[in-house]
PDB file of N, CA, C and O in Angstrom:
ATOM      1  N   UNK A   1      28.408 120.728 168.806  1.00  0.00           N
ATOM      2  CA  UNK A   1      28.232 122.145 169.053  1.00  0.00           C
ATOM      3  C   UNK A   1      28.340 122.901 167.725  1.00  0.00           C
ATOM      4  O   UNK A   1      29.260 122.691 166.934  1.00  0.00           O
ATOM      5  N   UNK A   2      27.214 123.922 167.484  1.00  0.00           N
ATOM      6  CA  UNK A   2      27.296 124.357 165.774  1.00  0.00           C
ATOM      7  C   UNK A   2      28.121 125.309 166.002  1.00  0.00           C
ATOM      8  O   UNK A   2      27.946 125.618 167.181  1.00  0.00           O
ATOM      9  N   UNK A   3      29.265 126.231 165.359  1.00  0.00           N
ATOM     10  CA  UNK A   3      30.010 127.556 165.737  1.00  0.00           C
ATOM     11  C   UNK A   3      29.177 128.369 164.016  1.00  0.00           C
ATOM     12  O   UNK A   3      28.814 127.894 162.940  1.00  0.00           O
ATOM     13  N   UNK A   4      29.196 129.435 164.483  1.00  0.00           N
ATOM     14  CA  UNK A   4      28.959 130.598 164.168  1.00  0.00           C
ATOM     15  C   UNK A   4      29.877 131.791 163.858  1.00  0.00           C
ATOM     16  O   UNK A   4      30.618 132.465 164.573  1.00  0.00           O
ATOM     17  N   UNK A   5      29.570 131.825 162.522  1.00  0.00           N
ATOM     18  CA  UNK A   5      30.759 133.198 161.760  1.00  0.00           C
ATOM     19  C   UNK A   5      29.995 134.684 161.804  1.00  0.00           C
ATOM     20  O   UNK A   5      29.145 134.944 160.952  1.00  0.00           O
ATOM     21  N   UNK A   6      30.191 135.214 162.383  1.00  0.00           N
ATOM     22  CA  UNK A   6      29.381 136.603 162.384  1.00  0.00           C
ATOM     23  C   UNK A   6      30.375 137.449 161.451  1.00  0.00           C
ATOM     24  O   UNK A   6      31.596 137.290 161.480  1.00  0.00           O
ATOM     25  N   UNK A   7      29.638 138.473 160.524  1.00  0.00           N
ATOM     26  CA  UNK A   7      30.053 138.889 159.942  1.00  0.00           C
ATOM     27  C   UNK A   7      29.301 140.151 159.064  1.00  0.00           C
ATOM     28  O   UNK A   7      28.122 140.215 159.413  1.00  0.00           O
ATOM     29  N   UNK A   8      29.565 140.946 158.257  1.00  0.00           N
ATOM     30  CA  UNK A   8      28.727 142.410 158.067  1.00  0.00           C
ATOM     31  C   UNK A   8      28.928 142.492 156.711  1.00  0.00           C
ATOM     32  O   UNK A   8      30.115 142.361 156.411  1.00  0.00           O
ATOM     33  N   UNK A   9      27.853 142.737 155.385  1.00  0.00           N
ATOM     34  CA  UNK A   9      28.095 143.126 154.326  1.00  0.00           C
ATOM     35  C   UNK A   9      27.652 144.755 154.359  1.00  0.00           C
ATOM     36  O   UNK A   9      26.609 145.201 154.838  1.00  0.00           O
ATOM     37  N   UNK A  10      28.453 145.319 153.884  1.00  0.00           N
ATOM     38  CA  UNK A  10      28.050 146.389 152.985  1.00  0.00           C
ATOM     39  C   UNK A  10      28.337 146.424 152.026  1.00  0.00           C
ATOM     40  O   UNK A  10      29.202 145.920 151.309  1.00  0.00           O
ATOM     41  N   UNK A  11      26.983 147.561 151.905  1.00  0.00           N
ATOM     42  CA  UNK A  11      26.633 147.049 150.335  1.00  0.00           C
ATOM     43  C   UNK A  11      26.629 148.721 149.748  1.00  0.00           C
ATOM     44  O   UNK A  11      25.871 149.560 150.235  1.00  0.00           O
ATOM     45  N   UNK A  12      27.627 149.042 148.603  1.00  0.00           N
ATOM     46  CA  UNK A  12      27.719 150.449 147.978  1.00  0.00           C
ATOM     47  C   UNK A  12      27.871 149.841 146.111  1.00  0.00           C
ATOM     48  O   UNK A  12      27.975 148.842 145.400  1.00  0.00           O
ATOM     49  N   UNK A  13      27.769 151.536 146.111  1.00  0.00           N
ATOM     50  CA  UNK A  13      28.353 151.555 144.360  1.00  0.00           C
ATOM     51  C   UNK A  13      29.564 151.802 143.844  1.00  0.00           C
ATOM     52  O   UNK A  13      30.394 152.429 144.502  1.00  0.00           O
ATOM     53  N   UNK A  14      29.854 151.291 142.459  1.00  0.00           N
ATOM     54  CA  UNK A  14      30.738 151.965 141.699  1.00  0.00           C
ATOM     55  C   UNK A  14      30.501 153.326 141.246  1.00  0.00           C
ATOM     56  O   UNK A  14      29.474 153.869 141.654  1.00  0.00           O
ATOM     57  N   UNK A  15      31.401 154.073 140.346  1.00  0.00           N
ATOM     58  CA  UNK A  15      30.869 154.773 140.094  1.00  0.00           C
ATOM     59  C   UNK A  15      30.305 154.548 138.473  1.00  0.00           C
ATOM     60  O   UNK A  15      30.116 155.378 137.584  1.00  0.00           O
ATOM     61  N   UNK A  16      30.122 153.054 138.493  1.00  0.00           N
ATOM     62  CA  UNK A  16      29.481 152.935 136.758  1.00  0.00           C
ATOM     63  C   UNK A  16      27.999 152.497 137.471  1.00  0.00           C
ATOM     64  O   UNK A  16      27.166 151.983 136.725  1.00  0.00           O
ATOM     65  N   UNK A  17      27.743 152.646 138.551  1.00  0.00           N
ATOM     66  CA  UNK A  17      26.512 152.156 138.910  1.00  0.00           C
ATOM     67  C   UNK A  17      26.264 150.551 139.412  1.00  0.00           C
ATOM     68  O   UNK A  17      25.202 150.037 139.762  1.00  0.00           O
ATOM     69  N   UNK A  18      27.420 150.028 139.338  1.00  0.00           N
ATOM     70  CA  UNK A  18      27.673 148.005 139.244  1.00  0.00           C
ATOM     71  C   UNK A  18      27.735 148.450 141.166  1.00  0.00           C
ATOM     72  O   UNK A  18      28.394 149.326 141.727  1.00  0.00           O
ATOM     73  N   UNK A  19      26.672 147.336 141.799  1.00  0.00           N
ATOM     74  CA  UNK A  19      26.827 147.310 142.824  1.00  0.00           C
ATOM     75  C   UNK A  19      27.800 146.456 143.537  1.00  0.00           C
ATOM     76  O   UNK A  19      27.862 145.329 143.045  1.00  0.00           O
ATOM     77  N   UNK A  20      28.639 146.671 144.628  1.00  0.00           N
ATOM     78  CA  UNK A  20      29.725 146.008 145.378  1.00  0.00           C
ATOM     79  C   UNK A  20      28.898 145.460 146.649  1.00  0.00           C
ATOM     80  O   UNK A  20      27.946 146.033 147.179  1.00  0.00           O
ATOM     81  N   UNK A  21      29.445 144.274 147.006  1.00  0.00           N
ATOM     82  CA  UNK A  21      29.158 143.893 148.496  1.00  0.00           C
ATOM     83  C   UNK A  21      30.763 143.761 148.966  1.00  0.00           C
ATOM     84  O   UNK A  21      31.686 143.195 148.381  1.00  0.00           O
ATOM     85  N   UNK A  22      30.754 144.664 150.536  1.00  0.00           N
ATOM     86  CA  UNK A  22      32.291 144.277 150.763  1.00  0.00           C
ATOM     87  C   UNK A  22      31.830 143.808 152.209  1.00  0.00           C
ATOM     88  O   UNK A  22      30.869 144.189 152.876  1.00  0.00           O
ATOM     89  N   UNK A  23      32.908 142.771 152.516  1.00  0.00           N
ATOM     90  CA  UNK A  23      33.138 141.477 153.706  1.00  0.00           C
ATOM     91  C   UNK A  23      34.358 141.668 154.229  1.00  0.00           C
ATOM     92  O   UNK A  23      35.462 141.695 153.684  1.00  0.00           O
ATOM     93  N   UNK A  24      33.996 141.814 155.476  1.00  0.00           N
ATOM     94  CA  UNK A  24      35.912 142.237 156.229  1.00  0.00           C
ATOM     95  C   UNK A  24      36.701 142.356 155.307  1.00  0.00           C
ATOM     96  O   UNK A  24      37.670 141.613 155.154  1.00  0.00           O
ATOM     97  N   UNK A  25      36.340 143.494 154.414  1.00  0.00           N
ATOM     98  CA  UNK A  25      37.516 144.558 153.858  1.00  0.00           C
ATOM     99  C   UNK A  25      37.775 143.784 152.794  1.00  0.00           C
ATOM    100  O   UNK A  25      38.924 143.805 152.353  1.00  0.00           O
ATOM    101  N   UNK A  26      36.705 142.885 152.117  1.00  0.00           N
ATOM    102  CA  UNK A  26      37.106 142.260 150.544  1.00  0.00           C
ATOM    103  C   UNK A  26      35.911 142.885 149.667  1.00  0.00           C
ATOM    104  O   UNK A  26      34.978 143.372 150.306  1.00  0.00           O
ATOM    105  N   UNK A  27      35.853 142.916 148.270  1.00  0.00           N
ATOM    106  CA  UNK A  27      35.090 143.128 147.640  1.00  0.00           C
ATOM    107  C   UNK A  27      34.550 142.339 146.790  1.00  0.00           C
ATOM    108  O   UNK A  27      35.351 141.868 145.983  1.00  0.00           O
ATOM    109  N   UNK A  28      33.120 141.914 146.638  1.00  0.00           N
ATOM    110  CA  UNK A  28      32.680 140.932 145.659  1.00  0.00           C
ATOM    111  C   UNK A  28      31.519 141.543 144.894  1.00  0.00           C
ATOM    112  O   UNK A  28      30.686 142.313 145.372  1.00  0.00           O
ATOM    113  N   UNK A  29      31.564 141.163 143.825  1.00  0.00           N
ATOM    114  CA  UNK A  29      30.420 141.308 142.652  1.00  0.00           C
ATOM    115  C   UNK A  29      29.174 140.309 141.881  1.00  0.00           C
ATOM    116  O   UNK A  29      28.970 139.111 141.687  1.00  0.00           O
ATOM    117  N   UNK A  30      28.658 141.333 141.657  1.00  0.00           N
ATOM    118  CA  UNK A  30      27.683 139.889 141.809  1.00  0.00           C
ATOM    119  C   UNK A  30      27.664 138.906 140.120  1.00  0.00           C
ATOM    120  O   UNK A  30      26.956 139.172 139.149  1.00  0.00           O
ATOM    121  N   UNK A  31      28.385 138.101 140.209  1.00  0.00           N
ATOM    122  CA  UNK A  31      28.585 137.179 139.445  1.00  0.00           C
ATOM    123  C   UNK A  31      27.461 136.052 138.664  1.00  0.00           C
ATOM    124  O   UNK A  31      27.572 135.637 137.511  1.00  0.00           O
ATOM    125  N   UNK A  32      26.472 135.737 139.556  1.00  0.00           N
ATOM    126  CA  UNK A  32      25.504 135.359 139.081  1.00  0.00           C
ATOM    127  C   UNK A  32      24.355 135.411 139.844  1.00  0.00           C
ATOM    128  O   UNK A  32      24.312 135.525 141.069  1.00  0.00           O
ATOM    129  N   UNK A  33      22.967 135.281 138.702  1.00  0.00           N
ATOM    130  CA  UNK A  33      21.554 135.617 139.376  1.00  0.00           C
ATOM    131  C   UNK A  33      21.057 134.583 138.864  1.00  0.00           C
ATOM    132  O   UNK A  33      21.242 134.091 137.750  1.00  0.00           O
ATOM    133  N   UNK A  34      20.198 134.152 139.996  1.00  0.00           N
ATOM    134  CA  UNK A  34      19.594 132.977 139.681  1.00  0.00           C
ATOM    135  C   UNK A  34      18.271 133.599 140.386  1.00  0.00           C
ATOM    136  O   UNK A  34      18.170 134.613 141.077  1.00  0.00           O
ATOM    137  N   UNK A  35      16.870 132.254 139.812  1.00  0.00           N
ATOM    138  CA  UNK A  35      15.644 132.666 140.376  1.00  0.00           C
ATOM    139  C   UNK A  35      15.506 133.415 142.152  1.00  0.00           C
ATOM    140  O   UNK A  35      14.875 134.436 142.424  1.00  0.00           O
ATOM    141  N   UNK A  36      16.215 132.635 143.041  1.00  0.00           N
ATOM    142  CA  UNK A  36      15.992 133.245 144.389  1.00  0.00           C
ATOM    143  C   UNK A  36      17.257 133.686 145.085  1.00  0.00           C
ATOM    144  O   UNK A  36      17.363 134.039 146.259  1.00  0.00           O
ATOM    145  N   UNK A  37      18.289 133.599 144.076  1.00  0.00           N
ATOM    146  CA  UNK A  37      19.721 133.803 145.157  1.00  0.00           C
ATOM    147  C   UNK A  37      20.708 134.434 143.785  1.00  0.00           C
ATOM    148  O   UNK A  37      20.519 134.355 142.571  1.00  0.00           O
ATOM    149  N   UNK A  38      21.439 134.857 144.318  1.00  0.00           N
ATOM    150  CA  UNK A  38      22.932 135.506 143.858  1.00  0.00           C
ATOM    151  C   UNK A  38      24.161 135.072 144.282  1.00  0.00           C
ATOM    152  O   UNK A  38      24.535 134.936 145.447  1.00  0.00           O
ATOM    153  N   UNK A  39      24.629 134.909 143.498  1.00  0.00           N
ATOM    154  CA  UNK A  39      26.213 134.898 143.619  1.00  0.00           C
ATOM    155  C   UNK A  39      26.988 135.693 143.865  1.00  0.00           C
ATOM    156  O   UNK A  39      27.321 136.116 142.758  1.00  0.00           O
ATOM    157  N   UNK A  40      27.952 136.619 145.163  1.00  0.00           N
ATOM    158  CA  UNK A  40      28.481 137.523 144.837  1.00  0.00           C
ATOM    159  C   UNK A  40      30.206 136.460 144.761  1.00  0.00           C
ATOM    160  O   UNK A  40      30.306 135.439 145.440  1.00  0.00           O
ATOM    161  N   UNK A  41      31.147 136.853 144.026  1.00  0.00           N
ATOM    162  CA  UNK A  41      32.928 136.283 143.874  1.00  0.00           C
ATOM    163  C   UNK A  41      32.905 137.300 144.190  1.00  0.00           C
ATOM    164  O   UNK A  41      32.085 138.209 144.318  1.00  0.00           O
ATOM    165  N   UNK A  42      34.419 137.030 144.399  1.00  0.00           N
ATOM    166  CA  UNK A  42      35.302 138.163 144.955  1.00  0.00           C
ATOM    167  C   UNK A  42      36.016 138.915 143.639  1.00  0.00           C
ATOM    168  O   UNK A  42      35.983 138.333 142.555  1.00  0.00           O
ATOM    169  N   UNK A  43      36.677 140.251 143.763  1.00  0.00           N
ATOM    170  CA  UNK A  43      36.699 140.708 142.385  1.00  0.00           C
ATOM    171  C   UNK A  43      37.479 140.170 142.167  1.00  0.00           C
ATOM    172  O   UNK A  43      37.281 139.516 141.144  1.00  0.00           O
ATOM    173  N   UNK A  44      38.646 139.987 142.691  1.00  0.00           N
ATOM    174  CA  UNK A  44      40.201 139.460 142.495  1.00  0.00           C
ATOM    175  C   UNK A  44      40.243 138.414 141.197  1.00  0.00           C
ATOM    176  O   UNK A  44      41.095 138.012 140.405  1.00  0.00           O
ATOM    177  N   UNK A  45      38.977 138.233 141.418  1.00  0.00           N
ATOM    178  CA  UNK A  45      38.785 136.648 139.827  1.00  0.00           C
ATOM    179  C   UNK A  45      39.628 135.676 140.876  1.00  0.00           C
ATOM    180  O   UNK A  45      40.026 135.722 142.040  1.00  0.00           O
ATOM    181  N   UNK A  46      39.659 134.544 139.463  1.00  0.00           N
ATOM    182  CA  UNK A  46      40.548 133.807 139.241  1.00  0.00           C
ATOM    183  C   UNK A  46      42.213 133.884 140.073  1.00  0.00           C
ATOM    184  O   UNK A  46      42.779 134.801 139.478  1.00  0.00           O
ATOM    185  N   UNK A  47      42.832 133.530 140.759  1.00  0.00           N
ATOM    186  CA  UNK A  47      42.428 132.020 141.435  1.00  0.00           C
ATOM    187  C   UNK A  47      41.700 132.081 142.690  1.00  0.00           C
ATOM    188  O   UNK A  47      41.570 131.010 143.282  1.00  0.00           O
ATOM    189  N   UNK A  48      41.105 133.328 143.312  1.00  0.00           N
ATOM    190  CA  UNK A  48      40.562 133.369 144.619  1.00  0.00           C
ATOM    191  C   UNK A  48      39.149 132.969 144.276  1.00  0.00           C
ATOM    192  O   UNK A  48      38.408 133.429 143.407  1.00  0.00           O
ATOM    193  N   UNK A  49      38.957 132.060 145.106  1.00  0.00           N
ATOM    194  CA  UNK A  49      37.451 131.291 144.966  1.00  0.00           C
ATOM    195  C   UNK A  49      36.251 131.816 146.072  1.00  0.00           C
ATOM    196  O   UNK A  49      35.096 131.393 146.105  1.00  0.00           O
ATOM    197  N   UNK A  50      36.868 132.887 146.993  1.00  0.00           N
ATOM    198  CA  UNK A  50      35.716 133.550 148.022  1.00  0.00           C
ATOM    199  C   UNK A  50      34.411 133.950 147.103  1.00  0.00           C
ATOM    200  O   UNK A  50      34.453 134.692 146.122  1.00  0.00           O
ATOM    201  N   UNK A  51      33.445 133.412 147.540  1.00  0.00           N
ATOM    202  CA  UNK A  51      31.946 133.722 146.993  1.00  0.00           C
ATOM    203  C   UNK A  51      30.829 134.067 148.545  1.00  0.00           C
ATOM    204  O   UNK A  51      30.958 133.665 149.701  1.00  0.00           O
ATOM    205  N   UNK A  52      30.044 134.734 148.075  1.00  0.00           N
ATOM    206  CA  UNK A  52      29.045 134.347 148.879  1.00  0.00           C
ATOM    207  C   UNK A  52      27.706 134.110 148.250  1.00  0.00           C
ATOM    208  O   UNK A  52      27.715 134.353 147.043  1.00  0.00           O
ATOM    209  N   UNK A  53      26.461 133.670 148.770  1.00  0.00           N
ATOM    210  CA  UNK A  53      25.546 133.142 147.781  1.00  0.00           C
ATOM    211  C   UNK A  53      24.482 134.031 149.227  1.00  0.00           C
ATOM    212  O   UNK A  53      24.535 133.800 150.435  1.00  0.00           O
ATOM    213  N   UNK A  54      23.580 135.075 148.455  1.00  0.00           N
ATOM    214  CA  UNK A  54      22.565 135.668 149.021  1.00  0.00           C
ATOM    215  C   UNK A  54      21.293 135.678 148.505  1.00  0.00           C
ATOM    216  O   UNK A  54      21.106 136.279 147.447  1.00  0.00           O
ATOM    217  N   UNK A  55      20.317 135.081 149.099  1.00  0.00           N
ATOM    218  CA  UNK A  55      18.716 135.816 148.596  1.00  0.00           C
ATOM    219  C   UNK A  55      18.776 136.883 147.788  1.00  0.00           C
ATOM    220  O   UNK A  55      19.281 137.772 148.474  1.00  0.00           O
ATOM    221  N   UNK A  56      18.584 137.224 146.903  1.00  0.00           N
ATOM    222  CA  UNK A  56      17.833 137.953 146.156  1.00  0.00           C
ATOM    223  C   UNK A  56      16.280 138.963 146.685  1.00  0.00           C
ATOM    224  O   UNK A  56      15.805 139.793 145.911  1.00  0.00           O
ATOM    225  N   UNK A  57      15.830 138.771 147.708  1.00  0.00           N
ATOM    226  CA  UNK A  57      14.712 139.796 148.008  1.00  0.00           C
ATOM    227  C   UNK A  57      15.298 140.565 148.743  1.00  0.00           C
ATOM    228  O   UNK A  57      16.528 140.560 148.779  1.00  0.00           O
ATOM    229  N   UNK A  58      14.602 141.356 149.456  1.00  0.00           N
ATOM    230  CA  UNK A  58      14.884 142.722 150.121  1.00  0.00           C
ATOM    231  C   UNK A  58      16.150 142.341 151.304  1.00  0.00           C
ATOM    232  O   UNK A  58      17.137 142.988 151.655  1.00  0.00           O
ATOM    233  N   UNK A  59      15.566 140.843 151.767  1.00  0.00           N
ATOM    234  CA  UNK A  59      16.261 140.557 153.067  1.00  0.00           C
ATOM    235  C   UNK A  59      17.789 140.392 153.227  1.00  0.00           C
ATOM    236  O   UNK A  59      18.502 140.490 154.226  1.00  0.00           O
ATOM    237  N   UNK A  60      18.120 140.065 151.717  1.00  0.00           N
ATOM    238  CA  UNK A  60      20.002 139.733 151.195  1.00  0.00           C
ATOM    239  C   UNK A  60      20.242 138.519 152.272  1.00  0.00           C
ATOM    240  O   UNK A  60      21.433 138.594 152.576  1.00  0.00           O
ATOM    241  N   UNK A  61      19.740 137.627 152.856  1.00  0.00           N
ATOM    242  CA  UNK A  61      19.890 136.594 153.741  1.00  0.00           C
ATOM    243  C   UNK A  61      21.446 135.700 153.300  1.00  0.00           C
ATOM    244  O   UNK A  61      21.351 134.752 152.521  1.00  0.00           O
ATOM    245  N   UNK A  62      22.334 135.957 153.664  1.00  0.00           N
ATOM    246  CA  UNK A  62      23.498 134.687 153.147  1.00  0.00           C
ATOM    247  C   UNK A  62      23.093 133.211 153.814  1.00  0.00           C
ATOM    248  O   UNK A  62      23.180 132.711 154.936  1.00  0.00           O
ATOM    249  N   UNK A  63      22.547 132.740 152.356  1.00  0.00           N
ATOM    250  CA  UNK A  63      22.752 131.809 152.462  1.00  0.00           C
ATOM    251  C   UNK A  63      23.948 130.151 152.476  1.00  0.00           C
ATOM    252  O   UNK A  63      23.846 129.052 153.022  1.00  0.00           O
ATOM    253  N   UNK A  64      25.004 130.803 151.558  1.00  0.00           N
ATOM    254  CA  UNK A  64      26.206 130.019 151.661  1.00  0.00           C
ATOM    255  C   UNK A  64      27.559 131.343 151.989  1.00  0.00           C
ATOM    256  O   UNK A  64      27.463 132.568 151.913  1.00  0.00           O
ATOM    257  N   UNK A  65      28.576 130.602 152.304  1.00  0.00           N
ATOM    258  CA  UNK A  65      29.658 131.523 152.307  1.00  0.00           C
ATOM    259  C   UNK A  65      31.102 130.793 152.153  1.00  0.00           C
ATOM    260  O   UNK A  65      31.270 129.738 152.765  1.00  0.00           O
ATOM    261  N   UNK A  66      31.972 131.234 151.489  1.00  0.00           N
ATOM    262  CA  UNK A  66      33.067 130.845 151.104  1.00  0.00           C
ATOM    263  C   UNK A  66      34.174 132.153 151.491  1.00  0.00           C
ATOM    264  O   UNK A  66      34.586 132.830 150.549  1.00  0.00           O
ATOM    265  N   UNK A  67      34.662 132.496 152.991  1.00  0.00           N
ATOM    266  CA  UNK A  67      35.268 133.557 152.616  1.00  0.00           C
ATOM    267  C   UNK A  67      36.655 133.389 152.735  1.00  0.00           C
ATOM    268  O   UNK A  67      37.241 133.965 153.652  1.00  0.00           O
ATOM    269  N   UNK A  68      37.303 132.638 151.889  1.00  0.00           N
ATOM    270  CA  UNK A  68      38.649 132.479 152.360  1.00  0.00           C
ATOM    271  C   UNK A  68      39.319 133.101 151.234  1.00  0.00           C
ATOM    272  O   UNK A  68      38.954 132.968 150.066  1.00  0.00           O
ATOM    273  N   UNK A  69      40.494 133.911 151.696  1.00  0.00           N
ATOM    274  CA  UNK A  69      41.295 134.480 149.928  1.00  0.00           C
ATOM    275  C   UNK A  69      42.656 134.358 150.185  1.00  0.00           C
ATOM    276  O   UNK A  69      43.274 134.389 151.249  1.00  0.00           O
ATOM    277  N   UNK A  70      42.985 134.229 149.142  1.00  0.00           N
ATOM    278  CA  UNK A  70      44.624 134.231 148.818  1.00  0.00           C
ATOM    279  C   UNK A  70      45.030 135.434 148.377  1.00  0.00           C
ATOM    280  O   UNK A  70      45.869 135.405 147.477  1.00  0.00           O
ATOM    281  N   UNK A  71      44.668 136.480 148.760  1.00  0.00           N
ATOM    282  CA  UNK A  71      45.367 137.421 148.827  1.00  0.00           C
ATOM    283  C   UNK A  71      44.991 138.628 149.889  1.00  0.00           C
ATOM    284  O   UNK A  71      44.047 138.660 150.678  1.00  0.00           O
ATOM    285  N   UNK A  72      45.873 139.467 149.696  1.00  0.00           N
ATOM    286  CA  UNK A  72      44.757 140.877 150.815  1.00  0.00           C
ATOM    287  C   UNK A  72      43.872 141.459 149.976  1.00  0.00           C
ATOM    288  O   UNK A  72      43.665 141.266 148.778  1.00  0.00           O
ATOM    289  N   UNK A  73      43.248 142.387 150.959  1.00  0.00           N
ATOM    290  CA  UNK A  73      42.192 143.230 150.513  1.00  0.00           C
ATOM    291  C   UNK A  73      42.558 144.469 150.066  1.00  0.00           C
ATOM    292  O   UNK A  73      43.489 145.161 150.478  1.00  0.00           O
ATOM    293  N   UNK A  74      41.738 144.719 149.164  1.00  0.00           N
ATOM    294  CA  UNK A  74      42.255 145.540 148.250  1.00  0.00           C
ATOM    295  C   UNK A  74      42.136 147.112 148.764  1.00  0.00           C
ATOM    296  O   UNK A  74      41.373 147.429 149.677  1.00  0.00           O
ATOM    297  N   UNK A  75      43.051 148.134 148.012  1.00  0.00           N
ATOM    298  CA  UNK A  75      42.789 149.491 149.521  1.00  0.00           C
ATOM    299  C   UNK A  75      41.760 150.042 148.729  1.00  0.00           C
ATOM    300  O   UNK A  75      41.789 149.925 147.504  1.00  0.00           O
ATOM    301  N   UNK A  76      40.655 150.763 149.450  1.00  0.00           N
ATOM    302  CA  UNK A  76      39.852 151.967 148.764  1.00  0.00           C
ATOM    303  C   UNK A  76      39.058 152.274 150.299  1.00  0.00           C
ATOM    304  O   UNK A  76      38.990 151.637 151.350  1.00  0.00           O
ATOM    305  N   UNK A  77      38.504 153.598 149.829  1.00  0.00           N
ATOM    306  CA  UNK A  77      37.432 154.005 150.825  1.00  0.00           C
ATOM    307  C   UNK A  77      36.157 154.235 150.006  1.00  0.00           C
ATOM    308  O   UNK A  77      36.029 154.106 148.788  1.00  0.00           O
ATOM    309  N   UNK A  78      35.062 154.669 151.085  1.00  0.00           N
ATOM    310  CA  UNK A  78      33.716 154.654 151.056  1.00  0.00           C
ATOM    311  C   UNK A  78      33.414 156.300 150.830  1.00  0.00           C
ATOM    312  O   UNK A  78      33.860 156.986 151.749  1.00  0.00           O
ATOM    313  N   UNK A  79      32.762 157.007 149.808  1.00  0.00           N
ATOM    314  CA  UNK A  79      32.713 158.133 149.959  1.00  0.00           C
ATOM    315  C   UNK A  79      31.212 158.606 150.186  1.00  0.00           C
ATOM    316  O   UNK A  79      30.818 158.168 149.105  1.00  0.00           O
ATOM    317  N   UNK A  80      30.261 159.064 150.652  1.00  0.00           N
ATOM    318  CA  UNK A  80      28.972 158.934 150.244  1.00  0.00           C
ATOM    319  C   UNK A  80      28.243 157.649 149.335  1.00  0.00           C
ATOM    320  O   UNK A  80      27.508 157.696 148.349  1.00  0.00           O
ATOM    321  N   UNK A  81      28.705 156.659 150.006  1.00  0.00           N
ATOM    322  CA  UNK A  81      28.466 155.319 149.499  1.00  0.00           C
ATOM    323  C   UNK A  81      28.757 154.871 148.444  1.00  0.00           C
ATOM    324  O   UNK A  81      28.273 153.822 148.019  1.00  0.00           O
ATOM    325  N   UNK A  82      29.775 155.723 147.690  1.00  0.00           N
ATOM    326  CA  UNK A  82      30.429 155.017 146.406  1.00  0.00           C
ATOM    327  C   UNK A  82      32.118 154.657 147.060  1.00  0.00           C
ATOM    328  O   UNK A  82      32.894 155.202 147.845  1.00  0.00           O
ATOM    329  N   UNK A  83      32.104 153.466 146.241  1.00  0.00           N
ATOM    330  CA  UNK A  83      33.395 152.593 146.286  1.00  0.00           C
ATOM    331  C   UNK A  83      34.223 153.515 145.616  1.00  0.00           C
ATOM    332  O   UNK A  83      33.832 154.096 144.603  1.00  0.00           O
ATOM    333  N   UNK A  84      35.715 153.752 146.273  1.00  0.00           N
ATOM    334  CA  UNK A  84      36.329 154.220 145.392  1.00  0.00           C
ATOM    335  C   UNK A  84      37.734 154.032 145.440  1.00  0.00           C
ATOM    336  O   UNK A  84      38.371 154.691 146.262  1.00  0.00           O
ATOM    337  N   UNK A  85      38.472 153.027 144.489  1.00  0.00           N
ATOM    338  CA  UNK A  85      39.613 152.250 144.471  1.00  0.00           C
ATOM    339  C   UNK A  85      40.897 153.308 145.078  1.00  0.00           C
ATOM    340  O   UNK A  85      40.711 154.525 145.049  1.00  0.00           O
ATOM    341  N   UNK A  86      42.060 152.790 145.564  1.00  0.00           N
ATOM    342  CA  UNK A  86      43.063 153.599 145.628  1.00  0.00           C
ATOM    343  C   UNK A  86      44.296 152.899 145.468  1.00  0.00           C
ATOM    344  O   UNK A  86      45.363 153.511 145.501  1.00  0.00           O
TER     345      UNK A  86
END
């Protein structure tokens, strides 16, 4: 039987313009670009290893996911779609 993680990115700004994807209340950046996919980590760095790996075209399709962290999520709210730490 396959199980299934449902789950929701949104996707906002900083206010330096660096785009965020946040995942049940974590935040990741996009760490690397490759020809058809992205890397987003989690900001936390080092030692939290949560990534997710998305398409690159319009569709943002996750293709892999790693969401496990060793720590909580970090506090901020959403203001007119900019991230903004607290």
């Amino acid at each position: 039987m396959a199980m299934f993680y449902i789950f929701a990115i949104k996707w906002v700004f900083k206010d330096t313009g660096k785009e965020l994807a946040i995942v049940n209340g974590f935040t990741f950046y996009k760490h690397k670009q490759m020809q058809r996919t992205n890397t987003w980590s989690c900001t936390r760095g080092s030692p939290c290893n949560a990534r997710i790996i998305v398409t690159n075209d319009t569709t943002r399709m996750v293709t892999r996911k790693y969401l496990i962290h060793n720590h909580k999520p970090p506090n901020f709210i959403i203001e007119d779609g900019m991230y903004i730490r607290i």
